[in-house]
C-alpha positions as CSV (number, residue, x, y, z in Angstrom):
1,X,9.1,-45.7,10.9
2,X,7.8,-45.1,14.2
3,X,7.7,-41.2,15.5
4,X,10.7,-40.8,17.9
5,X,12.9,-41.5,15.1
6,X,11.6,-38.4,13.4
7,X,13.4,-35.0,15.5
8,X,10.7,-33.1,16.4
9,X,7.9,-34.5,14.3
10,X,5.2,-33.2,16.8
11,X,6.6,-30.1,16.2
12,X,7.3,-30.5,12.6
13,X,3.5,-31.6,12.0
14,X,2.5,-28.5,14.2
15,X,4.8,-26.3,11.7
16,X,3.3,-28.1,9.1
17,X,-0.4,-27.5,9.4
18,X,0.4,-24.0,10.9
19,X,1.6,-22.9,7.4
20,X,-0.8,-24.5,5.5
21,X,-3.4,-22.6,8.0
22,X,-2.1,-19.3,6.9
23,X,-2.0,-20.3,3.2
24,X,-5.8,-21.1,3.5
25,X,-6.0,-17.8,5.0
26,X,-4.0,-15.9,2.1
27,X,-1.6,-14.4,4.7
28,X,1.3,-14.9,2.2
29,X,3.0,-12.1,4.4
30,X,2.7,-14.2,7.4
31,X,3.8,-17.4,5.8
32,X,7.0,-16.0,4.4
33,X,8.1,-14.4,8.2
34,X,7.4,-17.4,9.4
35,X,9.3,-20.0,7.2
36,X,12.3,-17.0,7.1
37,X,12.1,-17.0,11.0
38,X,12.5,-21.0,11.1
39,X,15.1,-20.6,9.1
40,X,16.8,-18.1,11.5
41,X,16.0,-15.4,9.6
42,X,15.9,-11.5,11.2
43,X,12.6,-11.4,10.1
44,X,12.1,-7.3,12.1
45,X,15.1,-6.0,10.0
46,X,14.2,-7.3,6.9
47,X,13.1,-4.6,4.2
48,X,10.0,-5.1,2.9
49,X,9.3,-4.5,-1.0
50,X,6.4,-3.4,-3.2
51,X,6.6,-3.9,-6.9
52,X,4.2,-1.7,-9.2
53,X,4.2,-2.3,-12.8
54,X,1.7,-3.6,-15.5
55,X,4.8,-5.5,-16.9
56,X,4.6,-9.3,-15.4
57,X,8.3,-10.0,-16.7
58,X,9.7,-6.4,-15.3
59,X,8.0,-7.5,-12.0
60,X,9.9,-10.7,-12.3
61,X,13.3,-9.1,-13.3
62,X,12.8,-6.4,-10.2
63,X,11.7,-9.5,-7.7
64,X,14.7,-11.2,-8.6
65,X,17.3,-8.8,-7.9
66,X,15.7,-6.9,-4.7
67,X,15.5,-10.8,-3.9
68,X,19.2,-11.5,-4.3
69,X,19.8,-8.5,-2.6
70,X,18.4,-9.6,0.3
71,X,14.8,-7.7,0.2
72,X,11.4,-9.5,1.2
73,X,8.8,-9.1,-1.6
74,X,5.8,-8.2,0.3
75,X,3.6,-7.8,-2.7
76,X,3.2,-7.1,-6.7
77,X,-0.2,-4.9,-8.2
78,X,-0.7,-4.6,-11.9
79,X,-1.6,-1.0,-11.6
80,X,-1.5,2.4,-10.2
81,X,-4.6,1.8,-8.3
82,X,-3.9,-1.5,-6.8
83,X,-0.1,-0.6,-6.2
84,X,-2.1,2.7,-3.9
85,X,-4.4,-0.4,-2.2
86,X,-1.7,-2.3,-1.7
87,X,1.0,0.0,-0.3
88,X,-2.4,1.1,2.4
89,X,-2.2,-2.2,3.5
90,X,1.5,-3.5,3.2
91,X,3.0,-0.6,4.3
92,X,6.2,-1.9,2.7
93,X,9.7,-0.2,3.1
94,X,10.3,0.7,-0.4
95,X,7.8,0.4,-3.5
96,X,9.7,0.3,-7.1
97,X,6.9,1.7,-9.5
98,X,6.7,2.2,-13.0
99,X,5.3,5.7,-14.9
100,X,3.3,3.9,-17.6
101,X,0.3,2.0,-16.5
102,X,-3.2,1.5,-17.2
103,X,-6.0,2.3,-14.5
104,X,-3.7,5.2,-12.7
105,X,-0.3,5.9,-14.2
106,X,2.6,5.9,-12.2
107,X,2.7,9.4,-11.5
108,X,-0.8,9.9,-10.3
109,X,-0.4,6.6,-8.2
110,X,3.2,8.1,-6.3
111,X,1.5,11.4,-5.7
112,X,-1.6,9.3,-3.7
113,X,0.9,7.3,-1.7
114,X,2.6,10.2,-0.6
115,X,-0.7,12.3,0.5
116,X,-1.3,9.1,2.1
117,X,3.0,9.0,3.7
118,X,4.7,11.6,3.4
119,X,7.5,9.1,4.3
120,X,7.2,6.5,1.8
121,X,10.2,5.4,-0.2
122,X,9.2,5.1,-3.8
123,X,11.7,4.1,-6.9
124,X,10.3,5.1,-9.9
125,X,11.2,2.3,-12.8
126,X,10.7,3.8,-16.6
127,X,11.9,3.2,-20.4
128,X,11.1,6.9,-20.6
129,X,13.4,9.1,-18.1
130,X,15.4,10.1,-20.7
131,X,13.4,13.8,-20.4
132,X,14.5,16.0,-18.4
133,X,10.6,17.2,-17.2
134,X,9.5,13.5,-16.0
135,X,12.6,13.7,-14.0
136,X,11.9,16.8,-12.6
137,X,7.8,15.9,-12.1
138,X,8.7,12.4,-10.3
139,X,11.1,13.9,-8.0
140,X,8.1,17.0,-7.4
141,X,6.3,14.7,-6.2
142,X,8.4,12.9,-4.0
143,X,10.1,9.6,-5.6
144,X,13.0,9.7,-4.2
145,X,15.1,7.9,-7.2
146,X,14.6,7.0,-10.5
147,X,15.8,4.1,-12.6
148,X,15.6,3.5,-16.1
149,X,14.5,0.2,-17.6
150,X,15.4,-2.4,-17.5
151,X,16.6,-2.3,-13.9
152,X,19.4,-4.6,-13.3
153,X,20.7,-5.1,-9.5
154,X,23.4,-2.8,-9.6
155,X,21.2,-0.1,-10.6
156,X,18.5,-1.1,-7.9
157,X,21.0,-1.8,-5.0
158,X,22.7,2.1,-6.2
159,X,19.1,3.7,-5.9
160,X,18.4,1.6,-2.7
161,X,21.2,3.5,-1.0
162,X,20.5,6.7,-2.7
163,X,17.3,6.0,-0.7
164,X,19.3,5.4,2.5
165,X,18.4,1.6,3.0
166,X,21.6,-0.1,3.8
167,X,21.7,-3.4,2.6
C-alpha cells in the first residue's frame, strides 16, 4: 500500500519514533502528556497523582479509581523514602500515602514532604485510622485527609474534594 493512502503517515511515523524516543529515555511522564495531548487531552489541567504504599495490589486498587476519576498517575514508590524522592522530583498534585511501610513509615515520609512543601496535598491511606491519636498525628503534620482501607472511589473522589481538587 503505497504511503498517500496512509493520512498522515509522515507524521504518524514521526509520532511514532518520538514516543518510542522518550520510552528509551524513561520519560514515562512525557510519554503519557504526549499520547493524552494527541488525543486532545488538556494535558495543563490535568491533576497529577502520586501513590505511596508498600502494597502492589492497594497501589493498583488506588490507580484505578484516581484513574477513572480522571487523575494522571504520575508515579508509584514502594516506600516512604522513595515516595519523599519521588514527590522532589514529580511534584505531583496530590500523593495518596499509606502509614505502614518499611524503609520510612508513612508518617515520617508526610512530615519530610511537607518541610520540603508546605503546600503539598497528601491523603493518607490506612487499615489503622480507627484511633483517635493517628488521626490527630497525620492531620499535625499536615495530611490534609485520611481514608481508611481499602479505598474505593467514592471515598477517594470525597477526600479529593475535601482537599479542594475539583474533579
Amino acid at each position: 500500500m503505497p504511503d498517500e493512502d496512509i493520512p498522515d503517515s509522515k507524521n504518524y511515523c514521526f509520532f511514532y519514533d518520538f514516543v518510542l524516543y522518550l520510552k528509551k529515555c524513561k520519560r514515562v511522564r512525557a510519554v503519557s502528556r504526549f499520547i493524552l495531548l494527541l488525543c486532545g487531552k488538556d494535558v495543563e489541567n490535568m491533576i497529577s497523582v502520586l501513590i505511596v504504599d508498600d502494597s502492589a495490589y492497594m497501589r493498583t486498587l488506588i490507580r484505578i479509581s484516581v484513574t477513572k476519576l480522571g487523575l494522571t498517575v504520575t508515579g508509584e514508590a514502594e516506600n516512604g523514602k522513595s515516595g519523599v524522592d519521588m514527590y522532589k522530583k514529580l511534584k505531583p498534585d496530590v500523593v495518596f500515602m499509606d502509614i505502614m511501610m518499611e524503609e520510612l513509615y508513612g508518617n515520617e515520609a508526610l512530615k519530610q514532604i511537607m518541610e520540603y512543601d508546605s503546600n503539598a496535598v497528601v491523603i493518607m491511606v490506612s487499615s489503622v485510622l480507627g484511633q483517635s491519636f493517628i488521626i490527630e498525628e497525620m492531620e499535625s503534620l499536615g495530611a490534609k485527609a485520611l481514608l481508611k482501607k481499602p479505598p474505593d472511589e467514592q471515598g477517594i473522589k470525597d477526600a479529593l474534594i475535601k482537599c479542594g481538587i475539583n474533579i
